[in-house]
N, C-alpha and C positions, 0 to 999 in steps of 0.2 A: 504494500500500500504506500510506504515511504518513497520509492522507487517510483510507484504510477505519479503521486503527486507532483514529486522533484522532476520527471519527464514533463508533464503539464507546464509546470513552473521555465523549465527552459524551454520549450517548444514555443511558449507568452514572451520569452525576453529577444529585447531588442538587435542584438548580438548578431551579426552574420553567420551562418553558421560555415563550417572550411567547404568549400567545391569540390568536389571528387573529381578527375579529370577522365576522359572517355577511358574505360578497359580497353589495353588493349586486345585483336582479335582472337580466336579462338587457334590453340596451335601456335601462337604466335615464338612461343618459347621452344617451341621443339625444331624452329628453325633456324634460331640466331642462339648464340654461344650464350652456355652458363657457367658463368665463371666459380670454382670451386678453390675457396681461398682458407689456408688454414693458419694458424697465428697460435702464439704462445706466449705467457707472460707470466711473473708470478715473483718469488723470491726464496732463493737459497739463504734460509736463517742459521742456523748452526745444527753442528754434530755433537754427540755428547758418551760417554763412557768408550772412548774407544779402546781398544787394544792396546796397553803401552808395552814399550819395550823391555825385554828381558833382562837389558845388563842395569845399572848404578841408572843412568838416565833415560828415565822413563818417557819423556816427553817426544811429538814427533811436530813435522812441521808441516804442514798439512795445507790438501788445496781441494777443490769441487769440482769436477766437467758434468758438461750436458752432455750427453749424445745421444742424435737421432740413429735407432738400431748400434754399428760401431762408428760411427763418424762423431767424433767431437764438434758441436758447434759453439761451445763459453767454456769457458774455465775462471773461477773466483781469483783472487788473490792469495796469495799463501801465510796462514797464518799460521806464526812461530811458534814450536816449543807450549804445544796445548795439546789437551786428549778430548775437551771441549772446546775446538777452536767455535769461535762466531764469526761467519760471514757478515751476515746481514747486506746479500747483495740482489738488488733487482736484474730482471732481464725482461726482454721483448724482442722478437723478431719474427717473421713472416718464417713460415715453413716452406718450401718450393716442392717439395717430394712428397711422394707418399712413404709409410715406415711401418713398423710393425711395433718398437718397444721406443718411449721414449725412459733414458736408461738416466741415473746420476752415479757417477762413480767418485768417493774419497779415495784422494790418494798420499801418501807419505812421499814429500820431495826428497830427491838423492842426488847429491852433490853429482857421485863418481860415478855412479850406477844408474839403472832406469828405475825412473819413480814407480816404485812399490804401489801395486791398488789393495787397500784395505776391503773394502765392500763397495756393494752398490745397493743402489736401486732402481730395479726393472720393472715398468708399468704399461701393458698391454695399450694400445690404443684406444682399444673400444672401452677400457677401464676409466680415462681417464677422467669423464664428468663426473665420476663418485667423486676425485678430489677438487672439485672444480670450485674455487674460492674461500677455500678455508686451509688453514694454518695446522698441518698433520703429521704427530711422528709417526715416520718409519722404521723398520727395523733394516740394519744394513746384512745382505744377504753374501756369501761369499762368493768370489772372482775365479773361474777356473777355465780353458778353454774348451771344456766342452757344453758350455751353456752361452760360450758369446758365439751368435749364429745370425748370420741373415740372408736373405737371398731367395731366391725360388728356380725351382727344375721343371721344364717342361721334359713329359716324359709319356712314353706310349706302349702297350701291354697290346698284346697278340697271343692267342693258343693255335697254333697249328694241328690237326692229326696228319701224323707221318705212317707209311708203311716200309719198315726197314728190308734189310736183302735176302733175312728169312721169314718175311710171313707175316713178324709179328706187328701190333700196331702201338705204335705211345703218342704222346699229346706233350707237342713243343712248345716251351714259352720262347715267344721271341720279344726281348728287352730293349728299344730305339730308345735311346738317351738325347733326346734336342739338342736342346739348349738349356742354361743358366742366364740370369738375371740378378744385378744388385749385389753380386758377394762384394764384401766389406774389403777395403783397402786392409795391406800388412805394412807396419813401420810404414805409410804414407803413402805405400804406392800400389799400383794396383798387383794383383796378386796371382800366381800362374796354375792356375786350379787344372786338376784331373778328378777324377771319380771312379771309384769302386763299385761293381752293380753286383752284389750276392742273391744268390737263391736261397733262403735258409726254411728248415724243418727240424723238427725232432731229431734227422739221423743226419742232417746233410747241413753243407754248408759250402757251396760253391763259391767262387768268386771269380769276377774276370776285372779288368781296371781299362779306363780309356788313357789315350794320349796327352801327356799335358795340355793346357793352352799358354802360351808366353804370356803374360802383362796386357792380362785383358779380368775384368768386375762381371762384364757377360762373355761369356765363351760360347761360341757355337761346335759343340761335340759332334753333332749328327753321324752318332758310332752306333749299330746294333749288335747286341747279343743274343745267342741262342743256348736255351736248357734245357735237360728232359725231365718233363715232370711227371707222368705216370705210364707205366708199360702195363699192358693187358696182357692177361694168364693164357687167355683163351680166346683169341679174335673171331667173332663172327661178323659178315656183313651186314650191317646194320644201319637204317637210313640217315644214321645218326649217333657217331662213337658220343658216350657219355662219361661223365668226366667222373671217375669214382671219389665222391664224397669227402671220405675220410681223411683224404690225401689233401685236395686243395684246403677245407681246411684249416690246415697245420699250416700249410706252404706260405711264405711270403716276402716280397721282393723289396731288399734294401740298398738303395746309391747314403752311401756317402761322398762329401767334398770336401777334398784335401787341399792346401794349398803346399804344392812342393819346393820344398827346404834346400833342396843340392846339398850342400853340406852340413846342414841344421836338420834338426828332426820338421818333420813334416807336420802342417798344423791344420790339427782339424778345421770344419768350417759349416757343419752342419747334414745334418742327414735326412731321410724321410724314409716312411714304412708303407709298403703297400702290399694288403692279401691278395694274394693270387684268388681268392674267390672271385673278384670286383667283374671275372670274366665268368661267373655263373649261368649271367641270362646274355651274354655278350661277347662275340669273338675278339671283340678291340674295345679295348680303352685308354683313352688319350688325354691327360690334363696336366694343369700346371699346379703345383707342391708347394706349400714355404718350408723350408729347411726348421728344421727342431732339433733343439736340444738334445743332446745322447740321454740314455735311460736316468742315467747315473750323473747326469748332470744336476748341477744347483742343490745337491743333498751333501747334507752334513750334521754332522751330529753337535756344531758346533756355534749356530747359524745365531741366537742369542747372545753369544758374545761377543758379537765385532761391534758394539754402538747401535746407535740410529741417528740418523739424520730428520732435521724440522724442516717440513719444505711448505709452500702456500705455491700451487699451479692452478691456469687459467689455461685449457686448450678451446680455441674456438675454430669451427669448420663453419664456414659461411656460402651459402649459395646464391651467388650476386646475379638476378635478371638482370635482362634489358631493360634499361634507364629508366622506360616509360613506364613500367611500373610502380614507380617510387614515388609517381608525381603527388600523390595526395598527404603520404605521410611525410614526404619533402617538406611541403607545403605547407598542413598542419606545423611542422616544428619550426616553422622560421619565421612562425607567424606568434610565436613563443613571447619573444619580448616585448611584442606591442599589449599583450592578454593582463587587463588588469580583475583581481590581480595578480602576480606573478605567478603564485601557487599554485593558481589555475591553467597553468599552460600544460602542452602535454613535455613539454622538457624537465620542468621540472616536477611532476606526477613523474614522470619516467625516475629521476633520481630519490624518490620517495619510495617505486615499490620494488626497488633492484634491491637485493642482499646486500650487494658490496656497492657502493655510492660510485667506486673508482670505473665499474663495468660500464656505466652511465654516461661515466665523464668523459674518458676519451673519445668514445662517437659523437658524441653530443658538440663538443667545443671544436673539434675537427670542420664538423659538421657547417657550425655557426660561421668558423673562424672561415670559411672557406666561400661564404657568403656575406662575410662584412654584417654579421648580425649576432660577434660575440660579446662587446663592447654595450652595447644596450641589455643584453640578456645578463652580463655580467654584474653590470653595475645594477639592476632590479634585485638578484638574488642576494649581494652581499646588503643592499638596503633592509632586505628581510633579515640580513643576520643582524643587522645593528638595533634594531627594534630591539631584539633579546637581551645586547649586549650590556649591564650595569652597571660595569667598569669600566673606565676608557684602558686601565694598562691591560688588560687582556681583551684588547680591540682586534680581531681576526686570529685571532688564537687560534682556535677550535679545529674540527677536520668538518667542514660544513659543505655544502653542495658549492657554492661562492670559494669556498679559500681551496677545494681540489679545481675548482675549475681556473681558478686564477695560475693556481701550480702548475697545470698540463698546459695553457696558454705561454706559459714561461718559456716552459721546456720546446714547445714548437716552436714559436717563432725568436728564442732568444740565443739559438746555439750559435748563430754566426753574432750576436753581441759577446758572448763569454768568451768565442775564441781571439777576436781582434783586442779585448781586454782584460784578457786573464792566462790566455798560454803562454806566451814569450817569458814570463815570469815562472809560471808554475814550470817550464822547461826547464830555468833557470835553477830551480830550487829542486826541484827529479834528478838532475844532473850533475847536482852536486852534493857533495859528504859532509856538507857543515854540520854539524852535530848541536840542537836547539832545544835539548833536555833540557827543561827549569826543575822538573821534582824533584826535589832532593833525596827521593825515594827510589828515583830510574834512574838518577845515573850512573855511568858505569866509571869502570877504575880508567882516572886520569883526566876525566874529563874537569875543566873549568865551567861551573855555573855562571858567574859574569861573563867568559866569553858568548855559553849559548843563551845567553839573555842578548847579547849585541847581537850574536847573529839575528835572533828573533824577530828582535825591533827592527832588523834590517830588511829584513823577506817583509814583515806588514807594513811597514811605512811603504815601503816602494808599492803594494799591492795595494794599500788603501790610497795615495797619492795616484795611480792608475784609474781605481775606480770611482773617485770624485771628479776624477775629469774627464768621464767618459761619456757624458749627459746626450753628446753630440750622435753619439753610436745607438744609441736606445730606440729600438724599434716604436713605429709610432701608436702600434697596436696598444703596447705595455702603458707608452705615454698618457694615453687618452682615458686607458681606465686608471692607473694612476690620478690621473687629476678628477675622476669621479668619487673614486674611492677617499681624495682628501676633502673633495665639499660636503660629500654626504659624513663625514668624519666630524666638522666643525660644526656643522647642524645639529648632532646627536649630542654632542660636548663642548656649548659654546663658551664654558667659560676653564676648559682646561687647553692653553698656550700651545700643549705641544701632541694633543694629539691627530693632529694635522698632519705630521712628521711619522709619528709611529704607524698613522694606520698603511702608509709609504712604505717604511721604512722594515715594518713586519713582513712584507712582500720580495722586497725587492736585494733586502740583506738577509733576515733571515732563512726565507725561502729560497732563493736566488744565488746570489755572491757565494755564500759562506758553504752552501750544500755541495757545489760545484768545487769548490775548494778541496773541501776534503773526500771529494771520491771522482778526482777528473775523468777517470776510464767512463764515469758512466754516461758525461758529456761530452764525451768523444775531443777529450781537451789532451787526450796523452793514450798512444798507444796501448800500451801495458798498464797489471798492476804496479800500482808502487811497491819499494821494500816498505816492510814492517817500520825501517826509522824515519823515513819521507812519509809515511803514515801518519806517524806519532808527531811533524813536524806540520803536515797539514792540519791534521786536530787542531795543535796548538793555536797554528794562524786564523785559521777556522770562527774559533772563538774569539779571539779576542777582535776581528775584523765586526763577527754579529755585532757584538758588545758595541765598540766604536760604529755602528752601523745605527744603533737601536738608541746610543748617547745623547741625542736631541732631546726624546723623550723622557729622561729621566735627570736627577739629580745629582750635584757631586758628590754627595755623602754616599750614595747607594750605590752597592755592586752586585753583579748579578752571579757571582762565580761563589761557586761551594769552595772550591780547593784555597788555601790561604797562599802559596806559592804564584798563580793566577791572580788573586786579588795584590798580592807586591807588584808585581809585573806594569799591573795598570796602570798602577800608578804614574808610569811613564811618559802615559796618553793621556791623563787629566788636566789638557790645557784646553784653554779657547780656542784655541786653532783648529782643534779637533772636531769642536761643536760648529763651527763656523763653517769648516768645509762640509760637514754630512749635510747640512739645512741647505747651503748654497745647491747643493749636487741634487737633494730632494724637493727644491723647489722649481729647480731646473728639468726634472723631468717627468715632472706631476705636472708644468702650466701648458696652454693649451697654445702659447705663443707657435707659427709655424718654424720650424727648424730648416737650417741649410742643406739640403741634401748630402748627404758626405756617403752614401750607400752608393751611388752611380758610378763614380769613377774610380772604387774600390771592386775586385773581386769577391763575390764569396764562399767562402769556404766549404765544398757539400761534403767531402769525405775524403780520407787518406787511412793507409795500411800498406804491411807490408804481404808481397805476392810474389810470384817468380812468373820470368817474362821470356820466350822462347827469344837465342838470339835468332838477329834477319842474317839468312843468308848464309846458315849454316848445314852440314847434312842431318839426317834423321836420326843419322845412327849415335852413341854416348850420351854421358850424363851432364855434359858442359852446353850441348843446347838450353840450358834452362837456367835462369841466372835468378836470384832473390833479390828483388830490388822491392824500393819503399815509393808507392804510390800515393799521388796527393791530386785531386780533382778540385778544381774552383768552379766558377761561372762562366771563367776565358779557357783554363788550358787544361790538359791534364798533364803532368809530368810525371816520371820514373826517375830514381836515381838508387846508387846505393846509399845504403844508414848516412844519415845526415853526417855522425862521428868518423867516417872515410873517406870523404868527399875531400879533394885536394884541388880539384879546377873546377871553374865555373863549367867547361865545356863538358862534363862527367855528369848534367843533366839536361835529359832528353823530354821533350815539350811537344806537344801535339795540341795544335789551337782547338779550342772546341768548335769555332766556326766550320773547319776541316773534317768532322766525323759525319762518315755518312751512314754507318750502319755500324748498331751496335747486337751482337748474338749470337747464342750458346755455338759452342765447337763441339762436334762429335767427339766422344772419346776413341775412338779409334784411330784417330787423326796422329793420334802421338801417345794410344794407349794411357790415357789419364784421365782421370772424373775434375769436376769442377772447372773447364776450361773456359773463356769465353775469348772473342774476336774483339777489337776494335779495327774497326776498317773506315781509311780515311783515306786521303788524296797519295798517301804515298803505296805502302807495301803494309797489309792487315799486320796489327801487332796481336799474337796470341798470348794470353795470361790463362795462368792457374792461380785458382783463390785458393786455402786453404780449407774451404766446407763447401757444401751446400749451400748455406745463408749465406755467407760471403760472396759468394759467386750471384745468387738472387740479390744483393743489393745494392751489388758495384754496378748490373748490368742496369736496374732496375732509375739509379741514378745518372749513368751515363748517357742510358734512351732519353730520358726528361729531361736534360739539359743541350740535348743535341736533334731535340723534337722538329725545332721550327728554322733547323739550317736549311739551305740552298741546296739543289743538287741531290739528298735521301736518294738514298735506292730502296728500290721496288723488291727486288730481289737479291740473294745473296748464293755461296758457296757454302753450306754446313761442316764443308771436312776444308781440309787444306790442301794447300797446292805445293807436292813434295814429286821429286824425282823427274816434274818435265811435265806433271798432269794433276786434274783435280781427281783427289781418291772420291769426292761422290758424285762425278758426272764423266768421269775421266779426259774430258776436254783439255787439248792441249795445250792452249794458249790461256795463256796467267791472265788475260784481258777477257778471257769471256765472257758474257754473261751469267749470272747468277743462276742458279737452277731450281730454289726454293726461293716462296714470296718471306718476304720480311715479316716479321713476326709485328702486329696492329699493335699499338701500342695503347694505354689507358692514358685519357686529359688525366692532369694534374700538375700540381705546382710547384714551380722549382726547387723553390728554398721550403716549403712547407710540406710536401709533398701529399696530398690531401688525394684520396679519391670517393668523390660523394657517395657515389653509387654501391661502394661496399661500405663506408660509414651507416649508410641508410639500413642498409641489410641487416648489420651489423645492432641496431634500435629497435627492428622491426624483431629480433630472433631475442632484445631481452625482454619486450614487452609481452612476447608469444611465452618467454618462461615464465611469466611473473603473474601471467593471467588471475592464481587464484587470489593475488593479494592487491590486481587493480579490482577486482571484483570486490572485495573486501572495504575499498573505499569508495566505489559506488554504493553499496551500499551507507558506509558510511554517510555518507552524504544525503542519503534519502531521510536517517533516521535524524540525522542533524537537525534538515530542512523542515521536517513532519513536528519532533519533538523539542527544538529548539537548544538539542544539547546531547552528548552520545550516550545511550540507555545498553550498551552493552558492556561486558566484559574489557578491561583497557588493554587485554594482548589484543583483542581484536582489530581497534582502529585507531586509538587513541593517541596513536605517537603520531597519526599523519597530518600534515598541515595544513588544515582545512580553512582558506578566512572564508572565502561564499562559494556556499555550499552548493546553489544552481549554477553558477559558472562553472566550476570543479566537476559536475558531474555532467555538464553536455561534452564537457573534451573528451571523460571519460570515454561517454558514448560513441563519440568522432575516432577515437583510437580505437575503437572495439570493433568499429564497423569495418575501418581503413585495414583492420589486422587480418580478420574475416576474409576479405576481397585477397590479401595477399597470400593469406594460407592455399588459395588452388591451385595458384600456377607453381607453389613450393611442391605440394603434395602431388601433381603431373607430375613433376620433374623425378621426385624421389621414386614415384611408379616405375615411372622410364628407367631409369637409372635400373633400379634392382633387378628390373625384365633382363634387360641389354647384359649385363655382368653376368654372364653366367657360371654360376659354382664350380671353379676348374680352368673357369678361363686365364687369362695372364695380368685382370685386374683386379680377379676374385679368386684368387687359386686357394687350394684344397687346404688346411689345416688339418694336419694331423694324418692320422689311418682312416683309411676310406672302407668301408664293409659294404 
C-alpha cells in the first residue's frame, strides 16, 4: 500500500521523468561484437605465522606475486626479517587472457640462490565471487611441481577391430595427440614440451612418448599411437564385434607433459585421464582437456603449518554491448547532479546499496569524469557530508561517498601532476643511501642522529618547496572542486579562520602528496619497490610533509604526532614561513582565477618500464637478439634506452615520435617463439618488444593504440608474425613492403591521459545495480513506508542506514533504474544463451575438466 501510494505520489510530481531511448532491434547483439572484459582488484594485506627458520635466526625476508595460472603479473615489496611481514599493498589491472587459477604465492628472498616459495594460494576461477569484497584469511597451501599445471591437450580416441594373421580378432585403440595450448613458461621462456601417452589397467601399463617440441607454450604434436586393448577367445562373425565389458572398464588412457631438461631432470607440467569407456556408445572421441594436477599433488600432511595469508579480491567479468544500449542508464546517471536532492539521484542510491562504496566509485567518477559532470556531482555529495559534519577539525575525515570519490578523481586525473612534481626528487632520495633514522630506537650501530635529522630536513624542504610551487601544474579538474569544497567549507564554519584551508588541504596533502610519497610504485612514480630503509625514509617524509600540509589549520602549541622523536623534529618547521607558503599554494589552487596553460607545450607522461626489444637487423638465431632496455612513452615520443644508471651518451637513446606510429599489435609467438610480444610499427622498420606478462603487454599496447589513435597515414592492415629470413612467416610474401595480411585490430574511443571507456564503465553500474537488486528493493520500499507513515516503522537493519531526504523523488529513480535494468537484463541473458550453446563441452574454449565417463 506504501508503494501504490508513493507510485501515485511520483506519477502527480512535476519532475520529468528520464527518456528511455529507442531499443535497439531484435538480434541486434548477435551481430556486432560483445566485448568480454575481465578486471581485478583488491589488496595483499599481510601473512602471519609462517615457517621460521631452523638455525639461531629465525626470521625471513619475505615478498607476495600474483599469478595468472604460472605467469606472474605483481609482486609486493619485500618485507624484512618478519614471519608476519605486512604488505598492505593495492592492485588493479585488466586481465587480457582467459586462466584457470588465479594463484598468490609467499616467497622467502635469496640473496645467492632462487627465492624459496613458502606457500601459496590457488583459487579456481569460477570460485572467485565467494571472495569477492571482503577481507579473508587463507590458509597457505604447499608448493610442489606436480600441482603447478596449466594448459590444455587436444586429443582424439578411436577403437578399431583388427583381424590378425591367424584368425583371431582384438579391438585397437588408436591415440592422435593434436595439439597443446597455454603450457606455462620455464625460468621465463617458453618451454620444449613432449608427452607420454600410457594405456594403463590393473595388469598393464604401456607407454609410448612423442617428439619434443623446441621453444614453443602450444606445440602442435599431431603424432598417433596404436594399443591392443582386448583379444577374443573365440571369434565368431558377428555384425558387430562387442567390446567385452570388464576390460574397458578398468582401461584408461593417460598423456602427461613434460617439459625437457637436457641436462636437468625433466619437469612435469600436467597431465589428464581419460576411460577408454568414453568409446562405449562411440567409435571416436575427440576433445580438448585442461591439464590436472598429478594424484599426489597438493597433499600433505603438513599443509596447517606454512601460515596464511589476509587477502581482500574483487574479480569482475563484464559483458560490454553495443553503445546503444546504455543510452538510458547513461543518461539517467549524468542527469545525477542536477537531481535535487542529491540522494535522490541514481549515482548516489547506486553508492548507498553497493556492499563496498569503492565498487560504486570507480564506474561512477570514470563515468562522470568523462562527461565533465564530476565537479557538480562532487561538490552536491560532499555538501551532504558537511550537513553531518560538527567539527570543523574532522572536516572530510571520514571514508564517505564524497571523500572516495574525491580520492579516485585524484588518482585519475592527477598522475601526470605527481610525476612533473614529485619524481625527480623521490629518484633522488630511491637512489640514494643517506640514512634518515631519527628513533632512537632504529638506529643502527654508527649511525649519527643529527646527521639523519639534516639529511631529513633536506629531502622535505626541497619536496615541500616543490610542492608549494607547483599551483601552476594542478589539473583544472582538482582546481574547480577545490574551490567548491572551500566555499561550501566557510559557509558551514563561518567563524573558524582556517577551515577554508583544511577542508583543501585534507584533500590534496593528506590524501594526495603524502600517500604518493610513501608508496611511489603505486603511482607509477618509480619502477620498483623501495628497500625496506627508503621505506622507512619515505614514512618519515611522508609525515611530516601531511603535518606541514595540514599546519594552516591548526595551532603552534599543537602537534599531531604520537612519537616524541617526531614531535623534536618539528620543531624545525614551526616558523611563518611554513604557514605562509601552504595558504599561498592553497589559495592558489582552490581560486577559480583562469590559469596559464603550462600543460601544452609540456609532454605527458603515460607510462614507462623496463622490457626487452628485438635488435633490427639481426638473424633469428641466439640469445643476443633480445636486449633489456627501459621504456618511457609520453604524449610526443616513445623512447628505449638502457637503465638510466648506464647510459654514457646522449646518442644510447632511441626515440620514435608518436606522430610516426602507424600500427600498434600483438606478434604471434611463433615469430620468435615467445609469449607476450607486441609490434610497434612506424615509418621506419617494426620494432618488436616482449613485456614481461600478460598485463604488461595488454597495457603498453592498450596505451600506445590511444595515443597514436588520430595520427596521419594508420594502417588498415598489418603483418601478425614477422618478416625473418627474406619473407613474412604468416603470408610468406617476399617483399618487406607488402601489404598487411590481417585488418588492424578496431580500436575503443577513449582518452589519452584518463583513459576512460564509457561503454564498459556503464556495464560495469549496470552488473552492481543487477547485484544489489534485493537491497534497492529494500529502499523502495523504504521509501513507500516513509512517504505512507511519515517515518520508518521497520526493523533498522532493514532501511535505516539509507539516506532518505524525499522520499517521492528517491523512489521514482528507484523505479527508472529498475525499469532501465529490466530492459538491459535480455540482451545480457541472449548473449549468455548464445555463448553457453556455441562452447561446446570439449571444445578448445570449454575443454573437459577432469575424467570424462
Amino acid at each position: 500500500m506504501a508503494a501504490a501510494a508513493l507510485g501515485a505520489a511520483a506519477a502527480s510530481s512535476q519532475a520529468p521523468a528520464a527518456t528511455a531511448t529507442a531499443e535497439p532491434g531484435a538480434g541486434d547483439e548477435d551481430s556486432r561484437e560483445v566485448r568480454v572484459l575481465q578486471s581485478l582488484r583488491g589488496k595483499i594485506c599481510e601473512a602471519k605465522n609462517l615457517l621460521p627458520y631452523l638455525g639461531p635466526n629465525k626470521m625471513r625476508d619475505c615478498f607476495c606475486t600474483i599469478n595468472l595460472d604460472q605467469e606472474e603479473v605483481y609482486r609486493t615489496q619485500v618485507v624484512e626479517k618478519s614471519l608476519s611481514p605486512f604488505f598492505s599493498e593495492e592492485f588493479y589491472f585488466e586481465i587480457p587472457r582467459t586462466f584457470q587459477y588465479l594463484s598468490f604465492y609467499v616467497y622467502d628472498k635469496n640473496v645467492l640462490q632462487r627465492d624459496l616459495r613458502i606457500g601459496k594460494v590457488a583459487i579456481k576461477k569460477e570460485d572467485l565471487c565467494n571472495h569477492s569484497g571482503k577481507e579473508t584469511w587463507f590458509s597457505l597451501q604447499p608448493v610442489d611441481s606436480n600441482s603447478e599445471v596449466q594448459g590444455k591437450v587436444h586429443l582424439e580416441l578411436k577403437l578399431n577391430e583388427l583381424i590378425t594373421e591367424n584368425g583371431t580378432v582384438c579391438q585397437q585403440l588408436v591415440v592422435h595427440i593434436k595439439a597443446c595450448h597455454g603450457l606455462p613458461l620455464i625460468n621465463g621462456q617458453s618451454c620444449d614440451p613432449y608427452a607420454t601417452v600410457s594405456l594403463v589397467g590393473p595388469s598393464r601399463n604401456d607407454q609410448k612418448k612423442t617428439k619434443v617440441k623446441k621453444k614453443t607454450s602450444n606445440p602442435q604434436f599431431n603424432e598417433i599411437f596404436y594399443f591392443e586393448v582386448t583379444r577374443s577367445s573365440s571369434y565368431t562373425r558377428k555384425s558387430q564385434f562387442q567390446v567385452e565389458e570388464e576390460d574397458i572398464e578398468k582401461l584408461e588412457i593417460r598423456i602427461d607433459l613434460w617439459n625437457n631438461g637436457n641436462l636437468v631432470q625433466d619437469v612435469f607440467l600436467g597431465e589428464i585421464k581419460v576411460p577408454v569407456n568414453v568409446l562405449r556408445n562411440d567409435s571416436s572421441h575427440q576433445a580438448w582437456y585442461l591439464l590436472q594436477p598429478r594424484d599426489n599433488g597438493n597433499k600433505s600432511s603438513k599443509t596447517d603449518d606454512l601460515g596464511s595469508l589476509r587477502l581482500n579480491i574483487c574479480y569482475t567479468e563484464d559483458y560490454v554491448l553495443p553503445s546503444e544500449y546504455y543510452g538510458p542508464l547513461k543518461t539517467l546517471l549524468l542527469k545525477s547532479p542536477d537531481v535535487q536532492p542529491i540522494s535522490a539521484s541514481a549515482a548516489y542510491i547506486l553508492g548507498e546499496i553497493c556492499r563496498d562504496k569503492n565498487d560504486a566509485v570507480l564506474p561512477l567518477v570514470r563515468l562522470l569524469l568523462h562527461h565533465d559532470r564530476l565537479v557538480p556531482f562532487a561538490t552536491a555529495v560532499a555538501e551532504l557530508d558537511l550537513k553531518d559534519t560538527q567539527d570543523a577539525n574532522t572536516i572530510f575525515r571520514g571514508n564517505s561517498l564524497a571523500t572516495r570519490c574525491l580520492d579516485e578523481m585524484m588518482k585519475i586525473v592527477g598522475g601526470h601532476y605527481l610525476k612533473v612534481t614529485l619524481k625527480p626528487i623521490l629518484d633522488e632520495i630511491c637512489e640514494s643511501s643517506k640514512s634518515c633514522e631519527i628513533d632512537p630506537i632504529k638506529l643502527k650501530e654508527g649511525d649519527n642522529v643529527e646527521n639523519n635529522k639534516e639529511n631529513l630536513r633536506y629531502y622535505v624542504d626541497k619536496l615541500f618547496s616543490t610542492i608549494v610551487k607547483s599551483s601552476m601544474s594542478c589539473p583544472t579538474v582538482m582546481c574547480d572542486i577545490f574551490y567548491s569544497l572551500r566555499q561550501m567549507a566557510t559557509q558551514r564554519f563561518p567563524n573558524d579562520p582556517h577551515v577554508q584551508y583544511s577542508a583543501v588541504s585534507s584533500f590534496v596533502f593528506l590524501r594526495f602528496f603524502a600517500v604518493a610519497v610513501v608508496s611511489p610504485h603505486t603511482f607509477h612514480l618509480r619502477p620498483h619497490h623501495p628497500d625496506a630503509q627508503t621505506i622507512r625514509t619515505l614514512t618519515l617524509i611522508s609525515k611530516t610533509i601531511q603535518t606541514l600540509g595540514s599546519w594552516g589549520s591548526l595551532s603552534k602549541s599543537k602537534s599531531s604526532f604520537k612519537e616524541s622523536f617526531m614531535c623534536e623534529f618539528f620543531k624545525m618547521f614551526q616558523e611563518e614561513g611554513y604557514i605562509i607558503a601552504v595558504k599561498k599554494f592553497l589559495d592558489e589552487i582552490s581560486s577559480t582565477e583562469t590559469k596559464e596553460s603550462s600543460g601544452t607545450s609540456e609532454p605527458v607522461h603515460l607510462k614507462e618500464g623496463e622490457m626487452y626489444k628485438r635488435a633490427q637487423g639481426r638473424t633469428r638465431i641466439g640469445k643476443k637478439n633480445f636486449k633489456k632496455r627501459w621504456f618511457c612513452l609520453t604524449s610526443r615520443e616513445l623512447t628505449y634506452h638502457k637503465q638510466p644508471e648506464f647510459i654514457e651518451r646522449k646518442d644510447a637513446i632511441y626515440t620514435i615520435p608518436v606522430k610516426n606510429i602507424l600500427a600498434v599489435e600483438k606478434l604471434e609467438e611463433s615469430s620468435f617463439n615467445k609469449k607476450n610480444m607486441f609490434q610497434v610499427i612506424h615509418t621506419e622498420k617494426p620494432l618488436y618488444v616482449q613485456a614481461n606478462n600478460c598485463v604488461e603487454a595488454n597495457e603498453w599496447i592498450d596505451v600506445l593504440c590511444r595515443v597514436s589513435r588520430c595520427n596521419q597515414n594508420r594502417l588498415s592492415s598489418y603483418h601478425p608474425s614477422a618478416y625473418l629470413n627474406g619473407s613474412w612467416l604468416c603470408c610468406q610474401e617476399t617483399s618487406e613492403n607488402a601489404h598487411g595480411c590481417k585488418p588492424c585490430t578496431a580500436g575503443i574511443p577513449a582518452d589519452i591521459q584518463i583513459d576512460i571507456d564509457e561503454d564498459r564503465e556503464t556495464e560495469r553500474i549496470y552488473s552492481l545495480f543487477t547485484l544489489s537488486l534485493p537491497k534497492l528493493q529494500k529502499m523502495e520500499e523504504a521509501c513507500g513506508t516513509i512517504a505512507v507513515y511519515q517515518g520508518p516503522q521497520k526493523e533498522p537493519d532493514d532501511y535505516s542506514n539509507f539516506v532518505i531526504e524525499d522520499s517521492v523523488t528517491t523512489f521514482k529513480t528507484i523505479q527508472q533504474v529498475k525499469s532501465i535494468i529490466e530492459k538491459l537484463d535480455e540482451p545480457h541473458e541472449k548473449y549468455r544463451k548464445k555463448r553457453s550453446s556455441s562452447a561446446k563441452y570439449g571444445s578448445k574454449e570449454n575443454p573437459i575438466v577432469g575424467k570424462t565417463s
